[in-house]
Structures are given as structure tokens and as C-alpha cells.
C-alpha positions in Angstrom: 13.7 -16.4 -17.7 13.3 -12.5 -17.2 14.3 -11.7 -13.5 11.4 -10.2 -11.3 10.9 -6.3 -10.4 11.2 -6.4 -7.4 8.8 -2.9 -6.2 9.7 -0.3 -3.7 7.2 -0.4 -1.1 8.2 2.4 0.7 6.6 5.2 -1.0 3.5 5.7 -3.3 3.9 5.0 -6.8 4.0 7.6 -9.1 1.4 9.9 -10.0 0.6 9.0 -13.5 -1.6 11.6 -15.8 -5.3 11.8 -15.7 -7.3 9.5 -18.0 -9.3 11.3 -21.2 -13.2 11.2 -20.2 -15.7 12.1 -22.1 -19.8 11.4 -20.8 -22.2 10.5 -23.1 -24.4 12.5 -24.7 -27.5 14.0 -23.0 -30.9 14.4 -24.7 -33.5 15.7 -23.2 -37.4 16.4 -24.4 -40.4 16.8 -22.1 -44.0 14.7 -22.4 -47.5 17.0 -22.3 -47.8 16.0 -18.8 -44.6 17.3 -18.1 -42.6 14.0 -17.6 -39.5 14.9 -18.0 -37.3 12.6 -20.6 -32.9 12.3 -20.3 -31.6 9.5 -22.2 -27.7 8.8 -22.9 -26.5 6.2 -24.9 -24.4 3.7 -24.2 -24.6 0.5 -26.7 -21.3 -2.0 -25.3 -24.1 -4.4 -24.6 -27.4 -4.9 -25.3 -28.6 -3.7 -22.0 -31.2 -0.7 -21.4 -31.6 0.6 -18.1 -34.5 2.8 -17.4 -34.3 5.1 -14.0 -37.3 7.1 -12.8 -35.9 10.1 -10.1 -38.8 11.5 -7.9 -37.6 14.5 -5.1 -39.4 12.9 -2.7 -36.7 10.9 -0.3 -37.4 10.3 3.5 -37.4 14.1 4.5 -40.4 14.2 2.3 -42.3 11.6 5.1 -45.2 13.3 6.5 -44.2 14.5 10.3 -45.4 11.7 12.9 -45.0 9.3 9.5 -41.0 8.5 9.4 -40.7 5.6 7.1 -43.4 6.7 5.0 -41.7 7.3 1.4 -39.5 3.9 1.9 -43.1 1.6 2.9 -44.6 3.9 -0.6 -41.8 2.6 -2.2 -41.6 -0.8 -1.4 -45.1 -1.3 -2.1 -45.0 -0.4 -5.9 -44.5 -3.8 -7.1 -46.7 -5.5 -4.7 -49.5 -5.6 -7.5 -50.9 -3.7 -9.8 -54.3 -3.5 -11.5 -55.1 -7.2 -11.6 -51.8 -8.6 -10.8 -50.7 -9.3 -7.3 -47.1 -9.0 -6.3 -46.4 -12.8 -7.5 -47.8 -11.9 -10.5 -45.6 -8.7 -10.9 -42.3 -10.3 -10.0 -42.8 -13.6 -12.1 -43.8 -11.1 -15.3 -40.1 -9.0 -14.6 -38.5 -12.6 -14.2 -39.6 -13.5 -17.2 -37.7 -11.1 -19.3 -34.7 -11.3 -16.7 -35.5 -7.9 -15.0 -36.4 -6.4 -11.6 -37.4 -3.6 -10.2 -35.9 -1.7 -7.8 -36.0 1.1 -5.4 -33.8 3.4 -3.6 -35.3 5.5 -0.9 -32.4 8.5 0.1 -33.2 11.5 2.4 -33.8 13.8 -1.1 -35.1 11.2 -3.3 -37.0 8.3 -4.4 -35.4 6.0 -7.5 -37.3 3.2 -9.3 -34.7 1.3 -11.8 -35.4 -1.6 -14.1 -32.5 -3.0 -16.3 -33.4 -5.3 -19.2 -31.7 -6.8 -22.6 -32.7 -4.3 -25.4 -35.2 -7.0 -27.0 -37.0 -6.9 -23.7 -36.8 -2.8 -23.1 -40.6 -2.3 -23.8 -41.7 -4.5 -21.6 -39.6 -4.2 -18.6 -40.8 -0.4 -19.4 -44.4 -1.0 -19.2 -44.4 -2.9 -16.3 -42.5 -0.3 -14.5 -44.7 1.8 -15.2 -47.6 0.2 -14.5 -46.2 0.1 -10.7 -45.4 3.4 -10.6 -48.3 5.4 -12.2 -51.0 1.9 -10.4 -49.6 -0.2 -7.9 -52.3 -1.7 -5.8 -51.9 -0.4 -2.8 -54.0 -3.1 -1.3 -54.2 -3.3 3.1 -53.1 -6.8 2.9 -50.1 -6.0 0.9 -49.2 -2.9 3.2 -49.6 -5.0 6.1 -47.5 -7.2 5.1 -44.3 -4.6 3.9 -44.8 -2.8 7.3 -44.3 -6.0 9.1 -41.0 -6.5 7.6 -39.9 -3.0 8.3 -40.4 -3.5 12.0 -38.7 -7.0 12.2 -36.1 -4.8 10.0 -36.2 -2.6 13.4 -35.7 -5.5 15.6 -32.7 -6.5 14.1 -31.1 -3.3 14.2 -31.2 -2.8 18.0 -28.5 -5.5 17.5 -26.4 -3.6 15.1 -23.9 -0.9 17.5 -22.9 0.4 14.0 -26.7 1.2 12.6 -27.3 2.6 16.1 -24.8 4.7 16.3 -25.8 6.0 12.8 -29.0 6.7 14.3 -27.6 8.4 17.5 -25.5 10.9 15.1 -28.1 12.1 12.8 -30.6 13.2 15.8 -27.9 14.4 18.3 -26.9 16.8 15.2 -30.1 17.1 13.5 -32.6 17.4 16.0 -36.2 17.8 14.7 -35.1 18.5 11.4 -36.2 16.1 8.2 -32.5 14.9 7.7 -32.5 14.0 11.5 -34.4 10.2 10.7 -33.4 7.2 8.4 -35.7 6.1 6.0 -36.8 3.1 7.2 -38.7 4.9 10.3 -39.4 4.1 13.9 -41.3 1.4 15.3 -43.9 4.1 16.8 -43.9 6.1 13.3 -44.4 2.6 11.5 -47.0 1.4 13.4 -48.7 5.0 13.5 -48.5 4.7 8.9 -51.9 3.0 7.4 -52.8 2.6 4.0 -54.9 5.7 3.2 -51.9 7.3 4.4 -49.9 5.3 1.9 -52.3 6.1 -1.0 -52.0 10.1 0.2 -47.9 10.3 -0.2 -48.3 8.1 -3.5 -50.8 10.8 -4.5 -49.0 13.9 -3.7 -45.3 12.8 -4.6 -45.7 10.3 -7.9 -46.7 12.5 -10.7 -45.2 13.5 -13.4 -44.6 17.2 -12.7 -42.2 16.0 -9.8 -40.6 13.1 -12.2 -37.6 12.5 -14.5 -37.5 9.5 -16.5 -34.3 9.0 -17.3 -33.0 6.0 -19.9 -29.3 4.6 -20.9 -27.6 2.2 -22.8 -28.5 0.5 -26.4 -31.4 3.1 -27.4 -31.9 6.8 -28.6 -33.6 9.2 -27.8 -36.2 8.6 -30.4 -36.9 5.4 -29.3 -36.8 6.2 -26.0 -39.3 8.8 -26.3 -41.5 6.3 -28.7 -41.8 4.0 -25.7 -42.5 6.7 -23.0 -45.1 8.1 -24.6 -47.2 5.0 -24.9 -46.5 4.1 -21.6 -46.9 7.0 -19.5 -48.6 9.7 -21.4 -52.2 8.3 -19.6 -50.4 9.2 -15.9 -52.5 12.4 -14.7 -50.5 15.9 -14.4 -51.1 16.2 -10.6 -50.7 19.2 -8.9 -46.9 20.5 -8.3 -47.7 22.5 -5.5 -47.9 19.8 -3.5 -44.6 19.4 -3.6 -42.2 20.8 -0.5 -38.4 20.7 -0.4 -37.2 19.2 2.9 -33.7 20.8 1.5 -35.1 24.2 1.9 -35.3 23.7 5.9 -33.6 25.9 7.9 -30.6 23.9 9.4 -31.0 23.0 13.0 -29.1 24.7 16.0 -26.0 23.4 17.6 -26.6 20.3 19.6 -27.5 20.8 23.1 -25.2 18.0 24.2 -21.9 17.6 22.7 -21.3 13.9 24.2 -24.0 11.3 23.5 -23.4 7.4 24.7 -26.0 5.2 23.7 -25.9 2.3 26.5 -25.5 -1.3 25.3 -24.8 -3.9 28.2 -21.8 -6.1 27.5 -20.2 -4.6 24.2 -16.2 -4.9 23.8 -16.3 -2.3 21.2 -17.3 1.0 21.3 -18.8 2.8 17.7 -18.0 6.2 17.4 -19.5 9.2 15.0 -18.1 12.4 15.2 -18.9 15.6 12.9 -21.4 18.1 12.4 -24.1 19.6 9.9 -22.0 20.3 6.5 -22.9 21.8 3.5 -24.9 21.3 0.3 -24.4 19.9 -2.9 -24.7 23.3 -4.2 -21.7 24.7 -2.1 -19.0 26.4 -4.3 -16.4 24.7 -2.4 -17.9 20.9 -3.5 -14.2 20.0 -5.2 -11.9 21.3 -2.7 -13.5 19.9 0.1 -13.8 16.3 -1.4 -9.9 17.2 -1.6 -9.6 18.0 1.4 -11.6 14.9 3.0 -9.4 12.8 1.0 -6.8 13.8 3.1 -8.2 13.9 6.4 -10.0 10.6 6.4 -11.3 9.8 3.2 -9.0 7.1 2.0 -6.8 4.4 3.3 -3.4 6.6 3.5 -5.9 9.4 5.4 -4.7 11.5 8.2 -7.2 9.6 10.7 -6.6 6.0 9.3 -2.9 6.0 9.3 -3.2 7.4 12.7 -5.7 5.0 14.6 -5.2 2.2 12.7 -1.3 2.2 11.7 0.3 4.1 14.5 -2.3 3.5 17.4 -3.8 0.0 16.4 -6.7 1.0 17.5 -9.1 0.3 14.8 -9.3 -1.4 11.3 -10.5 1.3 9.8 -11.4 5.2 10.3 -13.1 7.3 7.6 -14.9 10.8 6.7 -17.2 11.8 4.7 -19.1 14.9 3.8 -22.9 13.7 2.8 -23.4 16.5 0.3 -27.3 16.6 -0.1 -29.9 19.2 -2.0 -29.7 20.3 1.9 -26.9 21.3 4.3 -26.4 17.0 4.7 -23.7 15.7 7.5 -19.8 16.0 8.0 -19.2 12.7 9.4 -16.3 10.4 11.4 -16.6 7.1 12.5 -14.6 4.0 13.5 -15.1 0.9 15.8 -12.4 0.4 18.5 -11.9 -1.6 21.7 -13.9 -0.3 24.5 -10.3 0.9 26.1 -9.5 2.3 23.5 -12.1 4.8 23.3 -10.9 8.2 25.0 -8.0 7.7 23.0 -9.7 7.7 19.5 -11.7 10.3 20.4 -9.0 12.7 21.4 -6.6 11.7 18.5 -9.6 12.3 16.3 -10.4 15.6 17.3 -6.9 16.6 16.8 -6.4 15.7 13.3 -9.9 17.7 12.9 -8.2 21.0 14.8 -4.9 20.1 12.9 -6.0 20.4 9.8 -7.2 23.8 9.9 -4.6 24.9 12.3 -0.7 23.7 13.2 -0.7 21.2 10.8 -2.7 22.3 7.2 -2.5 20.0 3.9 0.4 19.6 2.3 1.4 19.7 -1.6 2.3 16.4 -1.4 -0.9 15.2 0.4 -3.2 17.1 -1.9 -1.5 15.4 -5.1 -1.7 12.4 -3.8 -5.8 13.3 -2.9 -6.2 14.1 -6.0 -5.0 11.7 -7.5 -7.2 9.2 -6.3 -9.9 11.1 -7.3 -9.3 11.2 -11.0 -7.2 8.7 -11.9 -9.6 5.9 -12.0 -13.0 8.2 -12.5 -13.6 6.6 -15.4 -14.2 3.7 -14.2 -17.4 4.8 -12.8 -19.6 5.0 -16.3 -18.7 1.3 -18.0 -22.2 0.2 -17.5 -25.5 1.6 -18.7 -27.0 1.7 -15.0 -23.9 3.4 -14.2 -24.5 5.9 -16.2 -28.1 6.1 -15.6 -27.4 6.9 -11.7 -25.2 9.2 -13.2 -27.4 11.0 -15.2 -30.0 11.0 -11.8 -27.2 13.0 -9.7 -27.3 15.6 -12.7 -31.0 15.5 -12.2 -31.2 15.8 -8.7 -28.5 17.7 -7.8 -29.2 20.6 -10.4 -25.7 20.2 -12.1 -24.4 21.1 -15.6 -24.7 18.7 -18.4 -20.8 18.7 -18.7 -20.2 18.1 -14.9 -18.4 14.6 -15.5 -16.7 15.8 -18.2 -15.1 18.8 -16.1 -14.6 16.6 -12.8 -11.0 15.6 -13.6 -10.6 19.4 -14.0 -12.0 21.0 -11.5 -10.4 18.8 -9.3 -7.0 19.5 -10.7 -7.7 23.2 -10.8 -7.8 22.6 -6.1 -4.4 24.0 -4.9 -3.0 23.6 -1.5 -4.4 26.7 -0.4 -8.3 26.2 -1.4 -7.9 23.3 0.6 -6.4 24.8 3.4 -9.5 27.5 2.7 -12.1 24.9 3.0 -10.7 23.5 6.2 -10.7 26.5 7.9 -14.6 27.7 6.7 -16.0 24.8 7.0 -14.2 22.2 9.8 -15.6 23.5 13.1 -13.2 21.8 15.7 -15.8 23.6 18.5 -19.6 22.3 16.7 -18.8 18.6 16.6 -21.3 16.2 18.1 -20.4 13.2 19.4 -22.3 10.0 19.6 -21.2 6.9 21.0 -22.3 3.7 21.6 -20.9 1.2 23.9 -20.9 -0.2 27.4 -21.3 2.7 29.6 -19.8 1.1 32.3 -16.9 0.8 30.8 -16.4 3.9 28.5 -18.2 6.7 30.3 -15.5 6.8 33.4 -12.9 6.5 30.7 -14.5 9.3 28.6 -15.1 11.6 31.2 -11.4 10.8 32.9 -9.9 11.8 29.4 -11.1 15.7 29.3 -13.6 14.8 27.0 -16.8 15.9 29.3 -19.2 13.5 31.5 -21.7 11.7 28.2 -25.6 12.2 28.3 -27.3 9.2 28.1 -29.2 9.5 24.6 -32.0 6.4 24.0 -32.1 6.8 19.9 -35.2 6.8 18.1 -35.9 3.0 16.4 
């Protein structure tokens, strides 16, 4: 019997070399109403998965409307023509499929995925929701009271609250400022003709990519979207207005925000700013660079609040990169105690990192690392890379931008990094939101340095 290895657990394992990667080919071709076609094979199974992008997310909702291009979504397979939404949902379970949608703050995505011998038509009914769902007053009625029970449970979730709090202490009035599933007030303000309106401005083709992956070409693929979606009207493309293009909003006027909730023993806690756009020349080194600082487990900020100070489970960063200047963003749940203390050690890594204490080599391998070494991993399916193939589409990148990922994230050094901290980390802009028992936290806040909190009630 072979004896055991027994592994050092002290240190990181080696850094091994990046995997070869190669995305799938791209075709692209255009319909005469100016759908857009992408297709990309991908034939390990007999899967298709068709993917339709339109720009319109929930900073596309009319102003007063919040919530409007999520209820629009929802309500594409609650009947079309002659079929109600039973009838919709029993004709995609019949083939095995279902639709779904994805309502961000840039875009709407309607996805079907279907065995190849059903691709027609799991395509056809897809796009008889998209190009003539219903859009009966019942049917809304019924969506927009599920959205507001929706509501209701949040006001229980500290962690969706707290969400909530962030995005308008930061973002103010701007479109990026609400979720997409609304406000009670918007919600109940939204109507059907109001419905029909978005659906008429936003979901034509001149706004639309339909994008297809997995066992088909692009002849085929073209074959079948011409049949089925060659009748939808051209529409007018003025209509369309990029929420992205918004100027971004001034700094808070508050820096401290505590959302009150009677009786909590934890406190959630967001921290960051406005950040930059997917377009941003410095997208790789500052994915670096949040690696680091809290975007993994061995991060800066988890190793300090949960393995030094036990104060958390978890702490993490992100940059949101959008079409728009999207959020830099902490958060972590700790014991209400604990609160002043996360804050502050927060904070400090934040001013560290662009100051006393910048990345290290080793740090930046190590981020690096985990970027690449198991990016692969993110194409093995067809509707992976179809939601691949919709970031290219929505984001405006080059067709060999997965291909050149692994690259351009090797090509970081210490000092872009370090670069990316300092332009773009402002230790003096960061909002604050927090939500907990004020009782409790405010005196310890406010003891701490940290300033006295203004009482924020969040938009739900």
C-alpha cells in the first residue's frame, strides 16, 4: 500500500501555468429588419440555446415607473395570441424547455434552451412571446401582485435592504440608483397601457441581438430566424435612450447612512462608491486589484475580518462594471458589536491599499492566478457560452476578448495595479450604509470616529 502525501498546508500551492483557451467561433449576419444574428457553435451535446439581448435593463424604466422593464419582462410568457400563460408553459414543457428572463440595470435577456430535435420549436415559441405576448390586464394584475408580496418579503431581508440603502445613498436620482424589481409606490403607480408602451418602444428589432449556441450553424441558425421573426416590425430606434450615458451623480450628501431595524443582532454593512465602466481601460488591472483587496477568500478584507478579527464569515468587493459608471462595492454581516470595528478596519485596507501598504508581487500572482487558471471553465456549456457571447454584445467588446483574457491579465504588473488603486479607490468618497439596530450601533458608530449616522428610510 503506497504511503499518503501528506500536503503542506501552510502556504498556497504552486502557481501552475495558464490553461490553452480558445472561444468558439463568431458568425454574425443581420435580418432586413435589422435583427441582429451571433451564433457560435458548440456541439458536446445536443443542446441549442437561443439568447435574445435587448439594451433596455431597469434604468431604461420610465421615471415615476421603477420596476417597469422587470413586470414587461415577466409578462412575455403570460400568453400570447390565443394561448394563455398555461398554455405557453405546457407547450415549452413539452419539448423540455423554458423561457427565461433576466432583467439587469443595462439589459433585458430572454433565454430558451432545448435538445437540437426540438430547436425550432422552442424558437418559435420564444418568439411568439417576445415579438406578441398578450399583455392582457388580468395577466398584469396578477405579475404586479407578486412583485409587491416580492416587496413585502424583502422588508425582512437586512441584506436586500442594505443593497437598496447603498445604491440610493450613492446614486441618488440617477437610473442605476433603483433595483429592478421597483417600489411599492412605483408598482402600484405601472398599468397596462403603460406596459404595452415600454414593450412598444424597447422590443424591436433595431434595439435586439439574437444570439444562438451549441449544436447548430450559422446557416441553420439563420434558416430558423428568418421564418420566425422576419414578420416582427422595424420600430423606430430613436426611441431608444441609454441610461449609461447619464451623467454620474454627485458625492453623497451623507456619508453615514443606518437604516433602523428594531431587534437585529447583526448589523449589514455596504461600503464603496460610484466606479467605473465597462469600457474603462483599466477593466484587467482593477479586477487584479479587487482580487486582492476583497475579491476572494485569501483577500486583504476577508483574512482580516473574518481570520484575524472573527468578526464575520465572509467580506467581499466588487466593482459592478456596467455600459455606465456601475458601483465599487463592500459588504459583510457582523455582530451588532462588532460594527465600529469592521467599519474602521475596512476603511483601512481601502486607504492601505493605495497608500502605506500597496500590492505586492506575491499578492498579484496569486490574484492572477485565480483569475485564469480555471477561466475555462466558464464556456463548457452552450448557455454558457451564449451569456458569453451577450457580454460581447452588450458590452461593445472584441470578438477575441475571451481569447485574450488570460493575457491581458498576465500582461497586469505590480505597478498597474498599484496605478488603479490609487486613480480609482477614493478612501475620502465612500458612502456608507448600514443597517441594523440603531440602538445599539449608532452610539457605537458615532463613539468610534466614524461620524453621528443619518437615518435613511430606503425606497421599497
Amino acid at each position: 500500500m503506497s504511503r499518503a502525501t501528506r500536503a503542506d498546508r501552510s502556504r498556497l500551492p504552486a502557481i501552475g501555468p495558464p490553461p490553452r483557451f480558445r472561444f468558439a467561433d463568431i458568425h454574425k449576419d443581420r435580418l432586413q429588419n435589422q435583427l441582429v444574428l451571433w451564433s457560435a457553435e458548440h456541439r458536446s451535446l445536443p443542446v441549442v440555446n437561443f439568447v435574445l439581448v435587448l439594451p433596455a435593463g431597469s434604468a431604461a424604466d420610465f421615471e415615476g415607473h421603477e420596476g417597469l422593464a422587470a413586470v414587461t419582462a415577466d409578462m412575455l410568457d403570460e400568453g400570447t395570441g390565443t394561448l394563455s400563460a398555461i398554455d405557453v408553459n405546457a407547450a415549452f414543457a413539452r419539448i423540455g424547455a423554458h423561457l427565461d428572463t433576466d432583467v439587469s440595470a443595462d439589459a433585458t435577456v430572454v433565454s430558451v434552451t432545448a435538445l437540437k430535435k426540438f430547436a425550432g420549436p422552442a424558437l418559435a415559441l420564444m418568439a411568439d412571446c417576445v415579438i406578441r405576448p398578450r399583455l392582457a390586464a388580468d395577466d398584469f394584475e396578477r405579475v404586479r401582485q407578486l412583485r409587491l408580496t416580492r416587496l413585502v418579503q424583502i422588508r425582512d431581508m437586512p441584506s436586500a435592504i442594505a443593497d437598496r440603502a447603498f445604491m440610493q445613498l450613492v446614486y441618488g436620482s440617477h437610473p442605476y440608483a433603483h433595483m429592478a424589481l421597483g417600489t411599492e409606490d412605483s408598482l402600484r403607480q405601472l398599468s397596462i397601457d403603460t406596459v404595452r408602451r415600454f414593450h412598444a418602444a424597447w422590443y424591436v428589432p433595431a434595439h435586439a441581438t439574437l444570439l444562438a449556441s451549441g449544436d447548430i450553424d450559422a446557416a441553420e441558425f439563420k434558416g430558423l430566424a428568418a421564418d420566425l421573426f422576419t414578420s416582427w416590425a422595424a420600430g423606430q430606434s430613436d426611441a431608444m435612450h441609454d441610461a449609461a450615458a447619464a451623467p454620474p451623480p454627485p458625492m453623497p450628501p451623507h456619508r453615514l447612512v443606518l437604516v433602523n431595524k428594531d431587534g437585529a443582532a447583526q448589523t449589514e454593512i455596504r461600503i464603496g462608491e460610484v466606479g467605473l465602466a465597462r469600457s474603462t481601460p483599466d477593466y484587467h488591472p482593477l479586477i487584479v486589484l479587487n482580487m486582492v483587496l476583497g475579491g476572494q477568500f485569501v483577500s486583504r478584507i476577508n483574512m482580516k475580518l473574518r481570520q484575524e478579527k472573527g468578526l464575520t464569515y465572509g467580506a467581499r468587493t466588487a466593482f459592478d462594471f456596467r455600459r455606465g459608471r456601475g458601483p465599487f462595492m463592500l459588504q459583510t454581516s457582523v455582530q451588532s458589536d462588532g460594527t465600529a470595528e469592521a467599519v474602521r478596519e475596512s476603511l483601512a485596507a481601502i486607504h492601505a491599499i493605495r497608500a502605506e501598504k500597496p500590492p505586492t508581487q506575491e499578492e498579484v500572482d496569486v490574484a492572477k492566478a485565480a483569475l485564469t487558471r480555471s477561466y475555462p471553465r466558464n464556456f463548457e456549456t452552450a448557455e454558457q457560452v451564449a451569456r458569453a457571447l451577450a457580454q460581447l454584445v452588450l458590452y461593445e467588446l472584441p470578438d477575441d476578448y475571451f481569447d485574450m483574457f488570460a493575457t491581458r491579465v498576465g500582461e497586469v504588473s505590480v505597478d498597474h495595479v498599484r496605478q488603479a488603486a490609487l486613480a480609482h479607490l477614493h478612501p475620502d468618497r465612500l458612502g456608507i450604509a448600514l443597517v441594523a439596530d440603531s440602538s445599539i450601533v449608532a452610539p457605537l458608530v458615532a463613539a468610534a470616529g466614524l461620524g453621528e449616522p443619518v437615518p435613511l428610510l430606503p425606497r421599497l
